[in-house]
Backbone and ligand atoms as CSV (ligand in chain L), in Angstrom:
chain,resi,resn,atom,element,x,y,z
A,1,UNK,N,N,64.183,-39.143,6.849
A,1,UNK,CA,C,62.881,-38.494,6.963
A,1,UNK,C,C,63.018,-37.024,6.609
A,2,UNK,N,N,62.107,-36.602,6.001
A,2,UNK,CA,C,62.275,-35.292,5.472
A,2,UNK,C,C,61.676,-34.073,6.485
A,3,UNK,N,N,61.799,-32.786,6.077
A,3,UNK,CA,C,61.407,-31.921,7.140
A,3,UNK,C,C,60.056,-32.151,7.730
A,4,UNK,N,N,59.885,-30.534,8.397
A,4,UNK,CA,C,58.184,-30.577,9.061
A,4,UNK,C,C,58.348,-29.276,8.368
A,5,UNK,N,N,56.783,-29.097,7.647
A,5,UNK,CA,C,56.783,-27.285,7.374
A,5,UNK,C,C,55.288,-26.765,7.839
A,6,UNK,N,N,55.353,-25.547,7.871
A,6,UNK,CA,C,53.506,-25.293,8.558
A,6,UNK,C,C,53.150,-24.989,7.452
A,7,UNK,N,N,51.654,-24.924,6.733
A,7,UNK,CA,C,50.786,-25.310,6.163
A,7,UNK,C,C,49.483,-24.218,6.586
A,8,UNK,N,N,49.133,-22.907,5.792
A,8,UNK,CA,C,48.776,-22.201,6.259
A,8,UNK,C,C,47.594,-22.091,5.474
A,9,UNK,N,N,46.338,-22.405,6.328
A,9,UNK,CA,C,45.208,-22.278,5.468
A,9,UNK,C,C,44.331,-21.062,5.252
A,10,UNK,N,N,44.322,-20.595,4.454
A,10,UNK,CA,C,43.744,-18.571,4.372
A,10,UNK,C,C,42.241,-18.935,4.863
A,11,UNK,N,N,42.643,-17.927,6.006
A,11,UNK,CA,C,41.090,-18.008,7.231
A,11,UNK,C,C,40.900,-18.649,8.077
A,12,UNK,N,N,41.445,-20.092,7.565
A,12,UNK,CA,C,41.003,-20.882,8.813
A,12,UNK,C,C,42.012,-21.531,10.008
A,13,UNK,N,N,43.371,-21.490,9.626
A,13,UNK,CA,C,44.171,-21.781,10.548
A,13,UNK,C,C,45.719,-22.524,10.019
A,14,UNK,N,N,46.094,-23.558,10.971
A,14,UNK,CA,C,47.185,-23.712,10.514
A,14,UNK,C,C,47.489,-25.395,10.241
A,15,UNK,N,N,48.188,-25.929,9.824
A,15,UNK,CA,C,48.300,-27.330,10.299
A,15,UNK,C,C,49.919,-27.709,10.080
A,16,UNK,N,N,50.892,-29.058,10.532
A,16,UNK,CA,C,52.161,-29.184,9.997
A,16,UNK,C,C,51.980,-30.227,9.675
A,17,UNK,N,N,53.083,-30.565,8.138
A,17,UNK,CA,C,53.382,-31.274,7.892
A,17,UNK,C,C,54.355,-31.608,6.809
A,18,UNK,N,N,55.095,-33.057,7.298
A,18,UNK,CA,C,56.275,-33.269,6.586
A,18,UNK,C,C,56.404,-33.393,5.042
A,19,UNK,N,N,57.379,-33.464,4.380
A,19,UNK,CA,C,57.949,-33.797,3.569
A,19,UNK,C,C,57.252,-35.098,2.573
A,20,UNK,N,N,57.077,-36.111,3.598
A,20,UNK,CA,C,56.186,-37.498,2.987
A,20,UNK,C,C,55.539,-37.553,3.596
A,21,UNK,N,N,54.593,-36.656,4.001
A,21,UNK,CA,C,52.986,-36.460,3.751
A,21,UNK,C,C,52.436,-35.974,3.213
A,22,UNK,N,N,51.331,-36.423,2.600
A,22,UNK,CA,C,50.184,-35.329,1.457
A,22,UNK,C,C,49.779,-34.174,2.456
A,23,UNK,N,N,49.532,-33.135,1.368
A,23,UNK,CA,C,49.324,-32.110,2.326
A,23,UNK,C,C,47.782,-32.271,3.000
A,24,UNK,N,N,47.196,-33.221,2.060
A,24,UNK,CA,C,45.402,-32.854,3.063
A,24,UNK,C,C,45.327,-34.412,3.910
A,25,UNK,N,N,46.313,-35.105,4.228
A,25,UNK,CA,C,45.822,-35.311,5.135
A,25,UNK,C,C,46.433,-34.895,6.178
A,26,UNK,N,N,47.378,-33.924,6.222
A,26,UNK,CA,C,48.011,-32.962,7.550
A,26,UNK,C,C,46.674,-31.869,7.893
A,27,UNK,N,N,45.901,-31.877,6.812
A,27,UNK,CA,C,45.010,-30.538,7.164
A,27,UNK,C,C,43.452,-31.340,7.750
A,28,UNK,N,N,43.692,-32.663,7.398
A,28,UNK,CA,C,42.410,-33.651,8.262
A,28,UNK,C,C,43.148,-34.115,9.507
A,29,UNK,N,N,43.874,-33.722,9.732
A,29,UNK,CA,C,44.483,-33.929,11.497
A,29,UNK,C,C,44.423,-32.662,11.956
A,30,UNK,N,N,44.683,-31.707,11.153
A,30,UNK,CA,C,44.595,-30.002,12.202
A,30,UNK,C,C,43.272,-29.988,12.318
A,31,UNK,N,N,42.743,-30.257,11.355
A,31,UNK,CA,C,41.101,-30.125,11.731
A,31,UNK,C,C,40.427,-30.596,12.634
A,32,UNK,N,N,41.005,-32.069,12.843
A,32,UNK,CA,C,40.795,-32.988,13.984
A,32,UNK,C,C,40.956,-32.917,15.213
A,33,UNK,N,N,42.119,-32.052,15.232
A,33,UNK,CA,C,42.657,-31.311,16.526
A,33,UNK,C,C,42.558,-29.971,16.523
A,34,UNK,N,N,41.438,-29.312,15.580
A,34,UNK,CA,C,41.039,-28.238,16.181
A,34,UNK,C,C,41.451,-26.884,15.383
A,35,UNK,N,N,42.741,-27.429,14.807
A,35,UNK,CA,C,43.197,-26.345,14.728
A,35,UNK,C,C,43.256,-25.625,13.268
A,36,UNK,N,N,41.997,-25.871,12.469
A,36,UNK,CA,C,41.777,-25.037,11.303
A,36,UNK,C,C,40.238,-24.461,12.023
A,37,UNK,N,N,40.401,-23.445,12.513
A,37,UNK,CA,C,38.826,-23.515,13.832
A,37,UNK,C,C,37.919,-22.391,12.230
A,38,UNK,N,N,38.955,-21.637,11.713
A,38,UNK,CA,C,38.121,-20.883,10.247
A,38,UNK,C,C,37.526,-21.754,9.471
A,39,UNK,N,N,37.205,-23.022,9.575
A,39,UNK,CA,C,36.465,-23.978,8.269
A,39,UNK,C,C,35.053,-24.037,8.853
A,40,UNK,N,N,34.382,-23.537,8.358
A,40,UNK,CA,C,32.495,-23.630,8.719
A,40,UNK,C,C,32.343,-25.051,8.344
A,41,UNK,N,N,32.850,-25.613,8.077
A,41,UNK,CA,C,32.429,-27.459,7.310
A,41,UNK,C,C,33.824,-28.246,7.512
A,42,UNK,N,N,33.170,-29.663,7.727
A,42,UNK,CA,C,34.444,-30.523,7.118
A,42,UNK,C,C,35.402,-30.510,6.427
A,43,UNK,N,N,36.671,-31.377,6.647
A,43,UNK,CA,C,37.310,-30.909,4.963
A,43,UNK,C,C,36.376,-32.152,4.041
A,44,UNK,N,N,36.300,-31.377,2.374
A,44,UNK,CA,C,36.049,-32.615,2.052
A,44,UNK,C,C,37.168,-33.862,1.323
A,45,UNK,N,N,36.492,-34.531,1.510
A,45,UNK,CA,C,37.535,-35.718,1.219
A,45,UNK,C,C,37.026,-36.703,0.004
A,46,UNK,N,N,38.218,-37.101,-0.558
A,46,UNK,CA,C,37.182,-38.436,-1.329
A,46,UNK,C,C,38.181,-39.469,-1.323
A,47,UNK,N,N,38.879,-39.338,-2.584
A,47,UNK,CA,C,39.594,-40.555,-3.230
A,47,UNK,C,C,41.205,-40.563,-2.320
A,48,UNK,N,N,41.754,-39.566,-2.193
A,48,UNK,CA,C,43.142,-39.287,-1.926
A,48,UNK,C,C,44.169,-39.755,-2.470
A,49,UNK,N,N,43.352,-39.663,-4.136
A,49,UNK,CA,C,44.860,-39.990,-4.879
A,49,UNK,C,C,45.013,-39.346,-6.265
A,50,UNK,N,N,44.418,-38.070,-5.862
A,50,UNK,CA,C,44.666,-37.546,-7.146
A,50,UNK,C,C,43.381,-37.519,-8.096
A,51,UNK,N,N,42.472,-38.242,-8.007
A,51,UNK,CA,C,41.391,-38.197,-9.106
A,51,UNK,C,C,39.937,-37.842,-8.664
A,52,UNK,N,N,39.560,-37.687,-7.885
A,52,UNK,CA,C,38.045,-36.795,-8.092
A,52,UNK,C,C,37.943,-35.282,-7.864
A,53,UNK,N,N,38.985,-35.065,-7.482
A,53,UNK,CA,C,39.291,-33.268,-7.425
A,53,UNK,C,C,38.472,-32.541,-6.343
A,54,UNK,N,N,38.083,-33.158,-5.575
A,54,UNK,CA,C,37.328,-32.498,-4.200
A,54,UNK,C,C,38.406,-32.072,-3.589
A,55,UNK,N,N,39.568,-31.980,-3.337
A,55,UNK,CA,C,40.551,-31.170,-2.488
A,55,UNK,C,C,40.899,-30.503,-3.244
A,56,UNK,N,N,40.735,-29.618,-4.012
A,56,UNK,CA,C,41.132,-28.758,-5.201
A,56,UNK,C,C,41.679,-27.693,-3.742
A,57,UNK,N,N,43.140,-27.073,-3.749
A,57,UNK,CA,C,43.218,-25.689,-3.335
A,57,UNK,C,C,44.124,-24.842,-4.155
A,58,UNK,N,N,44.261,-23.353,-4.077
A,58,UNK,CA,C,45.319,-22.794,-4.713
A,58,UNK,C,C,46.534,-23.072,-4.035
A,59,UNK,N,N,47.697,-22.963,-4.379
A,59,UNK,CA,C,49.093,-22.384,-3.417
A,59,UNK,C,C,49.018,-21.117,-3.457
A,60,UNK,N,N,49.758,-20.358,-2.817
A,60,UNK,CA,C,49.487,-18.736,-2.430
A,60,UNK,C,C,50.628,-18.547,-2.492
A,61,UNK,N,N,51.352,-19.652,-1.729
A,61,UNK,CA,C,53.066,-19.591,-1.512
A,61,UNK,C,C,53.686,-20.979,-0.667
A,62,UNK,N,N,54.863,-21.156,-1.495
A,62,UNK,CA,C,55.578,-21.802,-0.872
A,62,UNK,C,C,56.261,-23.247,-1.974
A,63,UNK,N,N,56.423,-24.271,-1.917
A,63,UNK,CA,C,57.485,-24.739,-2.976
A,63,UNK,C,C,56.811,-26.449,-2.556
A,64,UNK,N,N,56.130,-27.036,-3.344
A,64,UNK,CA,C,55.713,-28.766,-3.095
A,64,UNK,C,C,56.151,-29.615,-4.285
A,65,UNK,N,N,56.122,-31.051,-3.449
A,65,UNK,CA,C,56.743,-31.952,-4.775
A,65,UNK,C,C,55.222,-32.203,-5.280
A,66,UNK,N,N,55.100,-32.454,-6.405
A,66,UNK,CA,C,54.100,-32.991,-7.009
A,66,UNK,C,C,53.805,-34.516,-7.117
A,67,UNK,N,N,52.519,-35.188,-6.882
A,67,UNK,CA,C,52.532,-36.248,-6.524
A,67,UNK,C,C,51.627,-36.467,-8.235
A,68,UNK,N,N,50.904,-37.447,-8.901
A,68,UNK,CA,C,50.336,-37.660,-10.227
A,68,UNK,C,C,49.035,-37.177,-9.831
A,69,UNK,N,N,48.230,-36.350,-10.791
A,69,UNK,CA,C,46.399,-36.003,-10.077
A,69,UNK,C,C,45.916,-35.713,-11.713
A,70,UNK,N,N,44.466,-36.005,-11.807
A,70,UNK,CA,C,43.755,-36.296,-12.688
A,70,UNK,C,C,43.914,-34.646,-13.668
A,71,UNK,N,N,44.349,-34.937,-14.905
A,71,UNK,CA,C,43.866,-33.574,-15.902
A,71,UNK,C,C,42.295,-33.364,-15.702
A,72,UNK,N,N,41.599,-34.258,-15.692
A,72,UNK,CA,C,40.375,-34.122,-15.440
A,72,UNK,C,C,39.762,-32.520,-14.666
A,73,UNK,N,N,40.136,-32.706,-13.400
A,73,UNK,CA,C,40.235,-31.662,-12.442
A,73,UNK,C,C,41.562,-30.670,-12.777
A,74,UNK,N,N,42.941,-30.736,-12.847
A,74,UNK,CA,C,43.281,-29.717,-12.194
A,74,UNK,C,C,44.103,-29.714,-14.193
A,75,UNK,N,N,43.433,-28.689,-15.265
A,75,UNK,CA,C,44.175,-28.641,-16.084
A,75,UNK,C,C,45.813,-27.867,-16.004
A,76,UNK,N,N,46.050,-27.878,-16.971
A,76,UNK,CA,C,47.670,-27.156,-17.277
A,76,UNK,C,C,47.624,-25.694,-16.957
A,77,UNK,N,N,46.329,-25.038,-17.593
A,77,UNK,CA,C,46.021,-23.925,-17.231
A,77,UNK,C,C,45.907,-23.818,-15.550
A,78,UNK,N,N,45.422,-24.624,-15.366
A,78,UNK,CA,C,44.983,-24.747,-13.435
A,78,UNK,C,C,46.695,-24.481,-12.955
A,79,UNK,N,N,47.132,-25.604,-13.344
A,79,UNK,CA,C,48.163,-25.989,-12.964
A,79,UNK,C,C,49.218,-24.834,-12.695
A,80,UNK,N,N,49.450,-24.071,-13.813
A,80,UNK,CA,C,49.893,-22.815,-14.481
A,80,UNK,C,C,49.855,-21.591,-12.507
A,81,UNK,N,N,47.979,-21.691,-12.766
A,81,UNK,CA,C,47.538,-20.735,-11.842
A,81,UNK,C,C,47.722,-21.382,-10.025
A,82,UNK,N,N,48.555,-22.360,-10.357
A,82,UNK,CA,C,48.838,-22.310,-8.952
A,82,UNK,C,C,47.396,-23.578,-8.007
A,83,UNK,N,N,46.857,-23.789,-9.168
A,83,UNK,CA,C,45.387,-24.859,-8.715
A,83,UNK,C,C,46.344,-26.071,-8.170
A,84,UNK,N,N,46.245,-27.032,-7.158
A,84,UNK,CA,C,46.573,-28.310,-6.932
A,84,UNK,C,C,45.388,-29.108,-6.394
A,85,UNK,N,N,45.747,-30.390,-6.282
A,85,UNK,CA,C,44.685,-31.129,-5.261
A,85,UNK,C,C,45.844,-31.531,-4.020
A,86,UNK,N,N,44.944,-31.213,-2.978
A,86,UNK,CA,C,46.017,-31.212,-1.981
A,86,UNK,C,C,46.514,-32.632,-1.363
A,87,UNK,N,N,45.682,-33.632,-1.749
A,87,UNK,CA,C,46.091,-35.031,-1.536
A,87,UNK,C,C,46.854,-35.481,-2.565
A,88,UNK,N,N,47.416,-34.920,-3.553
A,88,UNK,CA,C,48.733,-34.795,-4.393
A,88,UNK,C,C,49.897,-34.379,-4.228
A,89,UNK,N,N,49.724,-33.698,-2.916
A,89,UNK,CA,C,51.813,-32.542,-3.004
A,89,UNK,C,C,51.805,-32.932,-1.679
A,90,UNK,N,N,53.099,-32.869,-1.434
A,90,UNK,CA,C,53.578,-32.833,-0.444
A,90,UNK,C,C,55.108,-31.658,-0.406
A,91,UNK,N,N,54.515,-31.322,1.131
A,91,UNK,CA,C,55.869,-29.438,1.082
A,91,UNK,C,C,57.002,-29.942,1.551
A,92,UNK,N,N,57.485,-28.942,0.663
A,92,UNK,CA,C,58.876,-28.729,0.201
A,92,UNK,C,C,59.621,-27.738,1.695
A,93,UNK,N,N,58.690,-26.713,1.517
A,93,UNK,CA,C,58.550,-25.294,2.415
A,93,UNK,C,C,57.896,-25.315,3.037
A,94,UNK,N,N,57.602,-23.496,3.648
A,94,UNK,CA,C,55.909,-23.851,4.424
A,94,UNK,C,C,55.509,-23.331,3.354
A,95,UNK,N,N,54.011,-24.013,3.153
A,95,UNK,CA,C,52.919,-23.321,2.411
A,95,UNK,C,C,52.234,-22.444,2.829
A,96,UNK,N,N,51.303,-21.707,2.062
A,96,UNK,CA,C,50.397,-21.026,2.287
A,96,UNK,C,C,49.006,-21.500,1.038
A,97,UNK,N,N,47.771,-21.614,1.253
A,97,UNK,CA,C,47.184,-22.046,0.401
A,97,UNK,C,C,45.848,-21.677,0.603
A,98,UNK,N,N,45.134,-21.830,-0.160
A,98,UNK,CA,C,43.446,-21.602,-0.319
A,98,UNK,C,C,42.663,-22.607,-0.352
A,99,UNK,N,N,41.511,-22.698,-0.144
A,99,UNK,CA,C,40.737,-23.974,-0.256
A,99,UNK,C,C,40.236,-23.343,-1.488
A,100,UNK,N,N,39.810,-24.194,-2.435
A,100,UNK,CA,C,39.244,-24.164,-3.951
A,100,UNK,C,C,38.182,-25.056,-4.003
A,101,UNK,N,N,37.711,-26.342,-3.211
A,101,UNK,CA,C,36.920,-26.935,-3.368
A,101,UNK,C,C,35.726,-26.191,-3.554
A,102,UNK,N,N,34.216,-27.275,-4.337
A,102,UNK,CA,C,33.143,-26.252,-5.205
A,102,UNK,C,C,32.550,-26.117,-3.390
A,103,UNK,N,N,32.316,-27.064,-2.717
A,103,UNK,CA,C,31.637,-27.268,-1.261
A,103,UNK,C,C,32.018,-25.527,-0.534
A,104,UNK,N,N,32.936,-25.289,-0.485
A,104,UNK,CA,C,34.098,-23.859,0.399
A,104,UNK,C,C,33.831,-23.013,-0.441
A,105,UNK,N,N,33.741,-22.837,-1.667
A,105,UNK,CA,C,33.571,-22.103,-2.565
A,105,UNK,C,C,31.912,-21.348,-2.661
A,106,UNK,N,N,30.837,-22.794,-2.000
A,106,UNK,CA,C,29.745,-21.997,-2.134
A,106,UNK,C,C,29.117,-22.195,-0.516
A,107,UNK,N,N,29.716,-22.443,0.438
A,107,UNK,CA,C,30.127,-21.506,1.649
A,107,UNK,C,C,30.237,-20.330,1.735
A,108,UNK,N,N,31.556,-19.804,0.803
A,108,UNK,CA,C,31.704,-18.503,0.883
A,108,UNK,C,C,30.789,-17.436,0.146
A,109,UNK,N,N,30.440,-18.150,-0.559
A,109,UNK,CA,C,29.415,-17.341,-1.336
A,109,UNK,C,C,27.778,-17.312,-0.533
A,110,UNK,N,N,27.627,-18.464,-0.069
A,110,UNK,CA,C,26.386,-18.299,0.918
A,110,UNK,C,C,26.770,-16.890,1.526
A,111,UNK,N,N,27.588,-16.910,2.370
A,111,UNK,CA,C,28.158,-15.876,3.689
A,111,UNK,C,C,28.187,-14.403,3.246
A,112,UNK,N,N,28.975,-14.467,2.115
A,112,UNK,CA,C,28.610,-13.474,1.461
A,112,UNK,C,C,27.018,-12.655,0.796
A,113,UNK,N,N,26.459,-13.907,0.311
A,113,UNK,CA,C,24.869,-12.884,0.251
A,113,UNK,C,C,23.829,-12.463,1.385
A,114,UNK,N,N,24.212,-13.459,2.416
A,114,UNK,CA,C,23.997,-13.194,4.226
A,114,UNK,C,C,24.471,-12.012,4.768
A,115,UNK,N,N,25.411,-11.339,3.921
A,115,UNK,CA,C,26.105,-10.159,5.145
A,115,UNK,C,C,25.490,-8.823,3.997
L,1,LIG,S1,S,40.684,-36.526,-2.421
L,1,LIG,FE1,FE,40.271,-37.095,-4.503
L,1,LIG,S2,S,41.597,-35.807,-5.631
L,1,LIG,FE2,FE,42.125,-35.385,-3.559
């Protein structure tokens, strides 16, 4: 069995998880238990295998194996910039990461023309 690493979501909190686990569904159990309390919404979820690109996040930091996920969503260029779908990798390290989904994306932008 491979390690445990923490999994650090920018804003909203933290979650762990191993080696052979995808990283989003370690971050649909922290959520579950509370402990991404920074997410104004659900995570969203769809397929969890790589192809509809609703878990789109950046890495910020840290080292994952790559699991197969649709060019569709996350191009070479993406890829390049650090874009993953998080029901694709599983850590290596601890991460650090961003949510990228369009749902979080226009969250933040709501919040932002509110303040
Ligand atoms: S849940 Fe569909 S690509 Fe991750």
């Amino acid at each position: 069995m491979g390690g445990v690493h923490k999994i650090t979501v920018e804003g909203a909190g933290e979650a762990v998880c191993s080696e052979i686990e995808r990283v989003l569904v370690a971050l649909e159990r922290a959520q579950g238990f509370g402990r991404l309390k920074g997410l104004a919404r659900k995570l969203p979820v769809g397929c969890r295998r790589g192809g509809c690109g609703v878990c789109r996040a950046r890495i910020l930091a840290g080292e994952y194996r790559l699991d197969s996920m649709s060019r569709a969503h996350i191009s070479e260029a993406d890829a390049a910039a650090g874009l993953v779908l998080s029901c694709a990798i599983y850590p290596l390290t601890d991460l650090a990461l961003r949510l990228e989904t369009p749902q979080f994306k226009r969250t933040v932008l709501q919040t932002a023309k509110a303040s």
